[in-house]
RODO-2510 file (C-alpha; in nm, 4 decimals, decimal comma):
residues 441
     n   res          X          Y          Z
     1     x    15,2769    12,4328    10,4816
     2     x    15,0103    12,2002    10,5357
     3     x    15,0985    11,9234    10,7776
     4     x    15,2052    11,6204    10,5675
     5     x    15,3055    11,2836    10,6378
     6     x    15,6252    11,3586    10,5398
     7     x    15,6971    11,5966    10,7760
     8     x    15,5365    11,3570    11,0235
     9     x    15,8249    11,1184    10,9433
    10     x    16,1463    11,3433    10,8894
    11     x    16,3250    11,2070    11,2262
    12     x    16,2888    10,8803    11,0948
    13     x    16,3740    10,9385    10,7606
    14     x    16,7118    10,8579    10,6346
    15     x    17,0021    11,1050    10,5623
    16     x    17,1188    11,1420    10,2166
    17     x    17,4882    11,0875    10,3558
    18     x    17,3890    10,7372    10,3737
    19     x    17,1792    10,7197    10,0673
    20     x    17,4440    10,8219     9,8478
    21     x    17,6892    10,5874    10,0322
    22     x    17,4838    10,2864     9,9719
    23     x    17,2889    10,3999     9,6286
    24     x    17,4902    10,7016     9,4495
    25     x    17,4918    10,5697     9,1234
    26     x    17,0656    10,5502     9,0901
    27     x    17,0881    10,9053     9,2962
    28     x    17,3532    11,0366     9,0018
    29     x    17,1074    10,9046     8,7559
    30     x    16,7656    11,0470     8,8694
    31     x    16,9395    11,4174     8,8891
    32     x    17,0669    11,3767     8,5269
    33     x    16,7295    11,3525     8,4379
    34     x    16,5440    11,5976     8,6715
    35     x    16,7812    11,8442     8,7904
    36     x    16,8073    11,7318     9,1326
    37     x    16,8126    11,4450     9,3905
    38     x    16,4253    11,3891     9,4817
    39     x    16,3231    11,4371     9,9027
    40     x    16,1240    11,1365     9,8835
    41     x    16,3958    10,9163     9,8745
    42     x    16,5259    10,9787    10,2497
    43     x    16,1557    10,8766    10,3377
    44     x    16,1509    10,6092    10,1174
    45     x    16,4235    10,4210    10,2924
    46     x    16,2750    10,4501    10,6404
    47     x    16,1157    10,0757    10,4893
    48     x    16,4104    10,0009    10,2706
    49     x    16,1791     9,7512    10,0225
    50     x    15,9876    10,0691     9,9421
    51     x    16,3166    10,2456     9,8010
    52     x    16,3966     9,9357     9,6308
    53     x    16,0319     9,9218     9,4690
    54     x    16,0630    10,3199     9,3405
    55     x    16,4342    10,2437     9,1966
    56     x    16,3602     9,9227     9,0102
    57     x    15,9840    10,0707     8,8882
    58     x    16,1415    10,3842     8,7525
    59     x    16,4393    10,3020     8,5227
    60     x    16,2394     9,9942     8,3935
    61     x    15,9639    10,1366     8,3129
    62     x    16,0818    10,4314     8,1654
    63     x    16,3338    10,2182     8,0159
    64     x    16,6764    10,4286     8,0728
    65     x    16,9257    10,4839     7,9967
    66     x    16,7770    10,3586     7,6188
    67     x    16,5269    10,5773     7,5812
    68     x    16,7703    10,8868     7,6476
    69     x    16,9554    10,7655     7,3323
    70     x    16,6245    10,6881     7,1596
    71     x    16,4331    10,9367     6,9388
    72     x    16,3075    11,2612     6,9823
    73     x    15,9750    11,1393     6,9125
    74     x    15,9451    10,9410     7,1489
    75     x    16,1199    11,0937     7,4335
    76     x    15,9519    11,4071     7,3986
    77     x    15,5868    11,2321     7,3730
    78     x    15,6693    11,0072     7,6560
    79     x    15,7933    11,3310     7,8619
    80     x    15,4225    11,4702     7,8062
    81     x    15,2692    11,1308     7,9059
    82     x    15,4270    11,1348     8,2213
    83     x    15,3390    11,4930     8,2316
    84     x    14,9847    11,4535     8,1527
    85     x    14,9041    11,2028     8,3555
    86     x    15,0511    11,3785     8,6669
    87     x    14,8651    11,6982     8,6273
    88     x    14,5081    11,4837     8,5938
    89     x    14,5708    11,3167     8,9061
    90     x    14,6680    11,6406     9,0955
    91     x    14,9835    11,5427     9,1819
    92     x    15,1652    11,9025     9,2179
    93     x    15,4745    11,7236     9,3321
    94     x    15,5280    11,4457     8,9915
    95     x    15,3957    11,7598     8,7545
    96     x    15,6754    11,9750     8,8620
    97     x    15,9185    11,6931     8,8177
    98     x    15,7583    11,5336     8,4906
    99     x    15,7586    11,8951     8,3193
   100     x    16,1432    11,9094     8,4140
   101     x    16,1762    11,6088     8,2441
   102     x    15,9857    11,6477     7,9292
   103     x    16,1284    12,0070     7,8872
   104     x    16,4895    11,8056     7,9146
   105     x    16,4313    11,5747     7,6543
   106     x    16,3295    11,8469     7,4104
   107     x    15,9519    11,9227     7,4312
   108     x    15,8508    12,2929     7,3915
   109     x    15,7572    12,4974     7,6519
   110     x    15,4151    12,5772     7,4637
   111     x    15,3479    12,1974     7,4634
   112     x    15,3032    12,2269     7,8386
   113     x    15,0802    12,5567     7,8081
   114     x    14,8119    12,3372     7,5430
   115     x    14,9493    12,4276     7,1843
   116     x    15,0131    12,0672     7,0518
   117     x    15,0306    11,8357     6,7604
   118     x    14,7843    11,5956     6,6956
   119     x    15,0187    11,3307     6,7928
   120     x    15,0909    11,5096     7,1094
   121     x    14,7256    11,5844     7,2098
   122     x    14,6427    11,1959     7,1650
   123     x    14,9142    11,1259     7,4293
   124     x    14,7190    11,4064     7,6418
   125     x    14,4107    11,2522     7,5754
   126     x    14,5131    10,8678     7,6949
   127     x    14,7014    10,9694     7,9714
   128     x    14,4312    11,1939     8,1301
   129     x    14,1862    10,9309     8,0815
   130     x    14,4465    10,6114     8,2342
   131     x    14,4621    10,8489     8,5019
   132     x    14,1256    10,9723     8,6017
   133     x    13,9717    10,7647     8,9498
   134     x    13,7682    10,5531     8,7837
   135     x    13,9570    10,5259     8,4531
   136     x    13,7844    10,6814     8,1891
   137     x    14,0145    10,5181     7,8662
   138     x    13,8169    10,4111     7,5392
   139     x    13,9132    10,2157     7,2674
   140     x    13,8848    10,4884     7,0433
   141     x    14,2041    10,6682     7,1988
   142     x    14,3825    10,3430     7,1890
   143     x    14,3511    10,3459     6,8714
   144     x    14,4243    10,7271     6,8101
   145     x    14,7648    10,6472     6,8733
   146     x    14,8270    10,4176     6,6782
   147     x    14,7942    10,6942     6,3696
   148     x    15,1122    10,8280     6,5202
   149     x    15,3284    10,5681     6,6783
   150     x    15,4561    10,2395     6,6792
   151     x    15,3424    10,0044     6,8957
   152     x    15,7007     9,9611     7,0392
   153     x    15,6316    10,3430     7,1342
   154     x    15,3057    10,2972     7,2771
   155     x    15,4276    10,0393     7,4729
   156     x    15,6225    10,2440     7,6228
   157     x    15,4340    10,5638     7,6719
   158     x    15,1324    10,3026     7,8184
   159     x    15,4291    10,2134     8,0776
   160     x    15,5300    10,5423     8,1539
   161     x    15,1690    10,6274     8,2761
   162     x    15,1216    10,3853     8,4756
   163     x    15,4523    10,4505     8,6561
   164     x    15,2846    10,8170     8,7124
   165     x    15,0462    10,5905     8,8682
   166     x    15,2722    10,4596     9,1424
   167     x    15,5088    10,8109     9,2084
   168     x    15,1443    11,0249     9,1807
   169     x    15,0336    10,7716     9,5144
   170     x    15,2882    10,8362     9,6873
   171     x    15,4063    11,1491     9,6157
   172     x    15,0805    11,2814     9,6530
   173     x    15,0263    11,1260     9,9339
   174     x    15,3287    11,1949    10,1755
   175     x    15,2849    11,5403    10,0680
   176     x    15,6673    11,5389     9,9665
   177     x    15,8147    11,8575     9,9798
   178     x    15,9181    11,9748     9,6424
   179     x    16,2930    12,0772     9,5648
   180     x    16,3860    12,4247     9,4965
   181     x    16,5907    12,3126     9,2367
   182     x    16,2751    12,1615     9,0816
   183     x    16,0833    12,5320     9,1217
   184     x    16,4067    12,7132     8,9837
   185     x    16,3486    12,4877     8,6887
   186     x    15,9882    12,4665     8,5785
   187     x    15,7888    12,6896     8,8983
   188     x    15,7335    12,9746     8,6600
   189     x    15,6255    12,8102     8,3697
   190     x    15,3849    12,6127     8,5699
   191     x    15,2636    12,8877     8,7462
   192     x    15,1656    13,0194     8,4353
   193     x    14,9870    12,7562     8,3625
   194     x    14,7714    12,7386     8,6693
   195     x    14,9552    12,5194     8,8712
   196     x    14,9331    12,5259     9,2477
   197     x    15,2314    12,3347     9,4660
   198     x    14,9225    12,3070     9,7467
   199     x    15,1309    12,1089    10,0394
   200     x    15,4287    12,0422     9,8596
   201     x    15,5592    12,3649     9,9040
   202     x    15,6666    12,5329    10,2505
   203     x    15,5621    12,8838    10,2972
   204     x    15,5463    13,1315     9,9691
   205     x    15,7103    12,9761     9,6616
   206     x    15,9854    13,1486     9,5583
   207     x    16,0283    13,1476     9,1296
   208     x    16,2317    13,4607     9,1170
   209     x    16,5133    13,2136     8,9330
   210     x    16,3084    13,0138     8,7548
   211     x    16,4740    12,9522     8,4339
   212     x    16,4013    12,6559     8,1991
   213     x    16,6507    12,3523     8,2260
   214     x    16,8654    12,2856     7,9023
   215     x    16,7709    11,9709     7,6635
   216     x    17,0158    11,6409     7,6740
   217     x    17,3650    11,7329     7,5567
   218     x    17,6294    11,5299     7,5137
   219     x    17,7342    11,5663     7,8721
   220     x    17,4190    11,4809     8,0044
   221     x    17,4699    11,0959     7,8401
   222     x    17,8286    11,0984     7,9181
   223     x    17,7479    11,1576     8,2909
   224     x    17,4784    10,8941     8,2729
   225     x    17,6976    10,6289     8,0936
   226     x    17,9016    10,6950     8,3753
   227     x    17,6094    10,6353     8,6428
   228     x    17,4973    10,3284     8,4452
   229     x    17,7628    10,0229     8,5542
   230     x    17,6690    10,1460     8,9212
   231     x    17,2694    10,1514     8,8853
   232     x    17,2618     9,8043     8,6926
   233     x    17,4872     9,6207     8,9435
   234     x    17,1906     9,6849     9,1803
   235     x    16,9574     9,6108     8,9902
   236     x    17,0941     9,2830     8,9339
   237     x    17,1527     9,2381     9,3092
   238     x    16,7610     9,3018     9,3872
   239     x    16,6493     9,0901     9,0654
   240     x    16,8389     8,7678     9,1015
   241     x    16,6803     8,4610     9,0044
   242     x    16,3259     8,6373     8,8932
   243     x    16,1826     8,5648     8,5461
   244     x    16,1711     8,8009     8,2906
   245     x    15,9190     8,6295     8,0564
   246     x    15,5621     8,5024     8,0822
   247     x    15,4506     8,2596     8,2234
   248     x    15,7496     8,1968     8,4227
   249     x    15,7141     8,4957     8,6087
   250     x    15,3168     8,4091     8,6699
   251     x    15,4572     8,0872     8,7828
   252     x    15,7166     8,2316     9,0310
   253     x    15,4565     8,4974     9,2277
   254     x    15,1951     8,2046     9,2336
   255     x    15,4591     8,0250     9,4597
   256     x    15,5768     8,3272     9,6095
   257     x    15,2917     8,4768     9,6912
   258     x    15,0035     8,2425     9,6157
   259     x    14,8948     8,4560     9,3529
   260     x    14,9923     8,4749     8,9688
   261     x    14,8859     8,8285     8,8755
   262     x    14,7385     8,7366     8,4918
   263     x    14,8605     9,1328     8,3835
   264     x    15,1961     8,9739     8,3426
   265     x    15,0370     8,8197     8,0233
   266     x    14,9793     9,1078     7,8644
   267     x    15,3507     9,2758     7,8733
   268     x    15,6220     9,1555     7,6433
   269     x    15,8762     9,4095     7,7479
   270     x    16,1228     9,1509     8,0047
   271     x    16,2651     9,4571     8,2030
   272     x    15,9674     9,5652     8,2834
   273     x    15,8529     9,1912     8,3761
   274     x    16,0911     9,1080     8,5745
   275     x    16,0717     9,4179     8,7697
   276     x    15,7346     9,4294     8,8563
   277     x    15,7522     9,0485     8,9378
   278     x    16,0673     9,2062     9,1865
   279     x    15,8585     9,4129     9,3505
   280     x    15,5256     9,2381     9,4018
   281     x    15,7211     8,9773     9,5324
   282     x    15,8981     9,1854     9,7755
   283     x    15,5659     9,3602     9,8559
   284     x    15,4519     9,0447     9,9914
   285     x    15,6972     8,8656    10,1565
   286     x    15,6159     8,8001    10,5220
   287     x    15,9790     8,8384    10,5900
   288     x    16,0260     9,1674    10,4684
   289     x    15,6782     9,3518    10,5593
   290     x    15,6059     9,5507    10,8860
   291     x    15,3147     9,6094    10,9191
   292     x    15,1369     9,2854    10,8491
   293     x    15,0116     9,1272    10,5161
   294     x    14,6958     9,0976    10,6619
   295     x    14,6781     9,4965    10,6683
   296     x    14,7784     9,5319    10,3105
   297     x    14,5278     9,3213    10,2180
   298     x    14,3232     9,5679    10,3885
   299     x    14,4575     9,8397    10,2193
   300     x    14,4726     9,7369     9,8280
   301     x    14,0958     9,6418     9,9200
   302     x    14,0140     9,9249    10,0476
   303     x    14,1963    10,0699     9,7362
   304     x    14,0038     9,9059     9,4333
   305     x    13,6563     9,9683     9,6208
   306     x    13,7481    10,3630     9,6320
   307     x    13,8677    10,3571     9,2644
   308     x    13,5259    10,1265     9,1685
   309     x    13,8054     9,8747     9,0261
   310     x    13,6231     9,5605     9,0681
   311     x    13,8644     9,3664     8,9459
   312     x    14,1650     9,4665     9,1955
   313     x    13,8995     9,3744     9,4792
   314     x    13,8698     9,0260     9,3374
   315     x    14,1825     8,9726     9,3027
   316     x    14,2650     9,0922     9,6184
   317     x    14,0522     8,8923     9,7779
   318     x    14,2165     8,6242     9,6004
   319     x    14,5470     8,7080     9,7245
   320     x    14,3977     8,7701    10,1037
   321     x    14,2635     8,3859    10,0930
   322     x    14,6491     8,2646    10,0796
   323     x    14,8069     8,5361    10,2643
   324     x    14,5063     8,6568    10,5236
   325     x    14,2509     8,3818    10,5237
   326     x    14,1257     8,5165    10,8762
   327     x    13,9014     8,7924    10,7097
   328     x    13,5561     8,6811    10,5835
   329     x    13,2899     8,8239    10,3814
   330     x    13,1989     9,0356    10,6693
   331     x    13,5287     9,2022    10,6981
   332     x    13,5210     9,3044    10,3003
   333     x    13,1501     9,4253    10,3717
   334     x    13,2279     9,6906    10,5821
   335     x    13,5738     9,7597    10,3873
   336     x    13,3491     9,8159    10,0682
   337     x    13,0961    10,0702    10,3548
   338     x    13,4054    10,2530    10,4496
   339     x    13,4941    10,3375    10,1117
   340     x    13,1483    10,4742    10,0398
   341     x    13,2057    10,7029    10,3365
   342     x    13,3098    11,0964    10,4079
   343     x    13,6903    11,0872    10,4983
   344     x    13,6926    11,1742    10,9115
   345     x    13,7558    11,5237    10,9783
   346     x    13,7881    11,4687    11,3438
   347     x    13,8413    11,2145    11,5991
   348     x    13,4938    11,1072    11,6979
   349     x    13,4001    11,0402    11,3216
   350     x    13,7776    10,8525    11,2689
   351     x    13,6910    10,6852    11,6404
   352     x    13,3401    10,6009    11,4943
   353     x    13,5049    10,3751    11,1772
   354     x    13,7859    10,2306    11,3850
   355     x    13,5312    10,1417    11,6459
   356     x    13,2764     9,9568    11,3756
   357     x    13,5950     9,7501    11,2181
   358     x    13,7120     9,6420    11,5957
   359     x    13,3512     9,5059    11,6038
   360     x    13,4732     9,1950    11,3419
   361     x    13,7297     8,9558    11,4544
   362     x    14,0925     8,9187    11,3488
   363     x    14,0693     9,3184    11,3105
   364     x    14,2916     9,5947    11,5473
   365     x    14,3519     9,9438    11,5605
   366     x    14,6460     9,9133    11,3663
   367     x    14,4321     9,7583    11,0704
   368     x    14,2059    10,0842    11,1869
   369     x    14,4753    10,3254    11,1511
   370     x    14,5720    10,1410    10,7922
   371     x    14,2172    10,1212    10,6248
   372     x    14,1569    10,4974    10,7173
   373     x    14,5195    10,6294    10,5347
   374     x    14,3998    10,3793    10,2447
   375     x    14,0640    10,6055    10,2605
   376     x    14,2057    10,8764    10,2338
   377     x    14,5508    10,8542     9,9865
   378     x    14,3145    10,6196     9,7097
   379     x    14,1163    10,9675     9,5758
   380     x    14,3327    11,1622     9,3074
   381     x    14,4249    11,4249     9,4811
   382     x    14,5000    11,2255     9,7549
   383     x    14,2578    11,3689    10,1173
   384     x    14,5271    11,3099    10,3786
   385     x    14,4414    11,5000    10,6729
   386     x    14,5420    11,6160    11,0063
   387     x    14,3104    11,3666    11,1620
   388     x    14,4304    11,0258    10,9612
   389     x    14,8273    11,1740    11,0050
   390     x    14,7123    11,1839    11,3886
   391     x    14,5681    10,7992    11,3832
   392     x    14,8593    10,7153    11,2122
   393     x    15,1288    10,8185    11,3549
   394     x    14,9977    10,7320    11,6824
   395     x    14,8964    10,3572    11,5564
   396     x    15,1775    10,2756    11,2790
   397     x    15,5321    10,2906    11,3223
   398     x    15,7086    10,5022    11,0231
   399     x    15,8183    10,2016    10,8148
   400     x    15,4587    10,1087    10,8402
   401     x    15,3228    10,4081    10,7080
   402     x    15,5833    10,3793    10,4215
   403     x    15,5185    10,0510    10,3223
   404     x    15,1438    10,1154    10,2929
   405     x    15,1866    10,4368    10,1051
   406     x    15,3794    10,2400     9,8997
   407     x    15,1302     9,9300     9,8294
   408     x    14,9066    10,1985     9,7571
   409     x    15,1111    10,3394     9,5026
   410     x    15,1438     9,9774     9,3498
   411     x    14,7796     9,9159     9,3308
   412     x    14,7610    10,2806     9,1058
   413     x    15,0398    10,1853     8,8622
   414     x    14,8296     9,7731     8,7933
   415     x    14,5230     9,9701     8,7956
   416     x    14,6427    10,1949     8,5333
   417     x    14,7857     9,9675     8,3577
   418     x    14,4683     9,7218     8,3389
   419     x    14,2337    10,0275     8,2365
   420     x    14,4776    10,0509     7,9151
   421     x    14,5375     9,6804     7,8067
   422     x    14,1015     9,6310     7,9079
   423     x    14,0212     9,9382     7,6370
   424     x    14,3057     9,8391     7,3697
   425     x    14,0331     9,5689     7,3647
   426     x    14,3304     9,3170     7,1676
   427     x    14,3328     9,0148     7,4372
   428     x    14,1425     8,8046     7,4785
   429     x    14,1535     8,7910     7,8738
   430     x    14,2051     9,1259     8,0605
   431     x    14,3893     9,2021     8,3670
   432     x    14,3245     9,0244     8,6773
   433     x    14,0670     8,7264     8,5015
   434     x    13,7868     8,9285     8,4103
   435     x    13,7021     9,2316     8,1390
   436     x    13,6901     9,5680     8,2832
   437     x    13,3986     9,7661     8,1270
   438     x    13,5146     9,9492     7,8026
   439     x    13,3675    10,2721     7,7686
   440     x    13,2456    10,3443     7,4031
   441     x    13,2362    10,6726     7,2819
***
């Protein structure tokens, strides 16, 4: 196996002894829908904010348990978004996992392998293009789906890509080790299908018992009605006092954070407003980070400049004035140079870049170390090499090297999102301020 980050980090990580004591009702949950209990969350915890971001992201946006007891329709279509969008972003890890779930809540097999419905390629078709680096979305397949859904449904198969966006970061990566459980389930198929588990599988894969997982029965909601009482009195605990509507929720991260994040105005769905106001307040609270928000600043800059998302730079720039004002033009300058460059394959060239950003003031080798992983996790497939997993380990503590995977990861899921509500072309201001540029077809 390739070396990963997450193998970097697995004496710090946390055991699942103490994840289930503290969180077993979200861990019950997430194996009803997957087949098993994922290894990212031990790593997750080593920054406990950053398990708190994936387990309020995931339910809302996917909105469960409801959509379990929703229709076929849309369960299946939303399992082959999620799908989709993880196997264009080369995420080995989420396609495993997203074609266990899709083949769970009753899509065929041969949906996976290309033979589709019109319906079911325009869901292809949007979530490849949502998830390309740049986006490559058109109005045109915005509008394709409306031929087939509602736009309750689009809503939420829109929401269920971008989530890819955030669990496809980070996944990706921390090179996450994927479950045999998960291989047993869907490793065959895949394989079939071209798939390669690249560093997310140790040693030769083994799908000699790969057998595709059952749909939903009745047990399967039982056991999550179960799970559910558990799951939402966390939620609740991590979400108490934020808005669910807009523009209270604007108005609460602008005094929060100093920053009102204008995507909020294009979501109606509260769940999913108050979570993401949850966790981009908890992203960037000075009390809670590790590593600096001066260095995440750095990093969702150094983000939006790989990605060409000119948007995310502004408005990162206009979050850095309130929480980082020490970096000026200069700083974003070379920022914008280093995301133009090769990713270091050794030392010297790594040495070279850390060496030119030392050069400005109010910069140090930890902000080094953290604008080189940013480098090298924004491309889809993410280029995390032995040289940056050197740096960074040596530079950033473990909760460090969480927390930025896991601003990372938030920057992919608002980018995503933005490239969608920018090419649905119906508001009348797009994400962040400013239009992105709509491709035409």
């Amino acid at each position: 196996m390739a070396r990963t980050l997450y193998a970097s980090l697995q004496s710090s990580s946390i055991d699942f002894g103490t994840l289930h004591k503290n969180y077993h009702p979200v861990l019950a949950l997430v194996k009803e829908l997957i087949g098993t209990i994922p290894n990212c969350d031990p790593i997750l915890e080593i920054w406990p904010i950053g398990f708190r971001t994936y387990n309020l992201l995931v339910p809302n946006l996917l909105n469960l348990p409801n959509t379990l007891f929703g229709s076929k329709k849309l369960k299946t279509s939303l399992g082959l978004a999620l799908y989709s969008s993880s196997k264009a972003a080369q995420c080995p890890y989420c396609t495993a996992h997203t074609c266990s779930f899709a083949l769970r809540r009753g899509l065929k097999a041969e949906s996976i392998g290309g033979n589709r419905t019109p319906g079911e390629q325009a869901v292809v078709v949007l979530a490849e293009g949502m998830s390309e680096i740049p986006a490559n979305i058109t109005a045109a397949q915005c509008q394709a789906l409306t031929e087939y859904f509602s736009a309750e449904e689009i809503s939420s198969i829109v929401f269920g890509i971008g989530l890819m966006g955030f669990l496809n970061k980070f996944m990706n990566g921390m090179g996450v080790e994927l479950e045999q459980d998960a291989i047993n389930d869907v490793g065959a198929l895949l394989s079939e299908n071209g798939w390669n588990p690249r560093q997310h599988v140790s040693g030769k894969m083994d799908t000699t018992k790969s057998t595709l997982p059952r749909t939903d029965s009745l047990l399967t909601y039982l056991k999550v009605v179960k799970q559910a009482p558990g799951a939402i009195r966390l939620e609740k605990e991590w979400t108490r006092g934020v808005p669910d509507s807009y523009p209270a929720a604007s108005d609460y991260l602008k005094k929060h954070t100093g920053y009102a994040f204008p995507i909020l105005k294009h979501i109606s769905r509260k769940r999913v407003i108050r979570a993401l106001t949850t966790v981009l307040r908890d992203n960037l609270d000075k009390e809670k980070t590790v590593v600096g928000l001066g260095s995440k600043c750095l990093a969702a800059y150094v983000f939006a400049a790989v990605v060409s998302n000119n948007e995310l730079k502004t408005a990162t720039r206009a979050i850095a004035k309130h929480l980082a004002p020490e970096f000026g033009d200069d700083v974003y300058e070379q920022l914008d140079k280093v995301a133009q460059e090769e990713i270091p394959n050794d030392m010297d060239e790594a040495n070279k870049i850390i060496t030119h950003l030392l050069s400005l003031p109010n910069l140090s080798r930890k902000d080094g170390a953290v604008v080189l992983l940013a480098r090298s996790a924004s491309t889809s497939p993410t280029m995390v090499n032995d040289t940056v997993i050197e740096i960074c380990t040596a530079e950033l503590t473990p909760a460090s090297i969480v927390e930025i995977m896991v601003w990372l990861s938030v920057q992919q899921l608002l980018s995503r999102l933005g490239s969608y509500y920018t090419a649905n072309g119906s508001m009348a201001e797009f994400i962040l301020g400013k239009p992105y540029r709509v491709l035409q077809q």
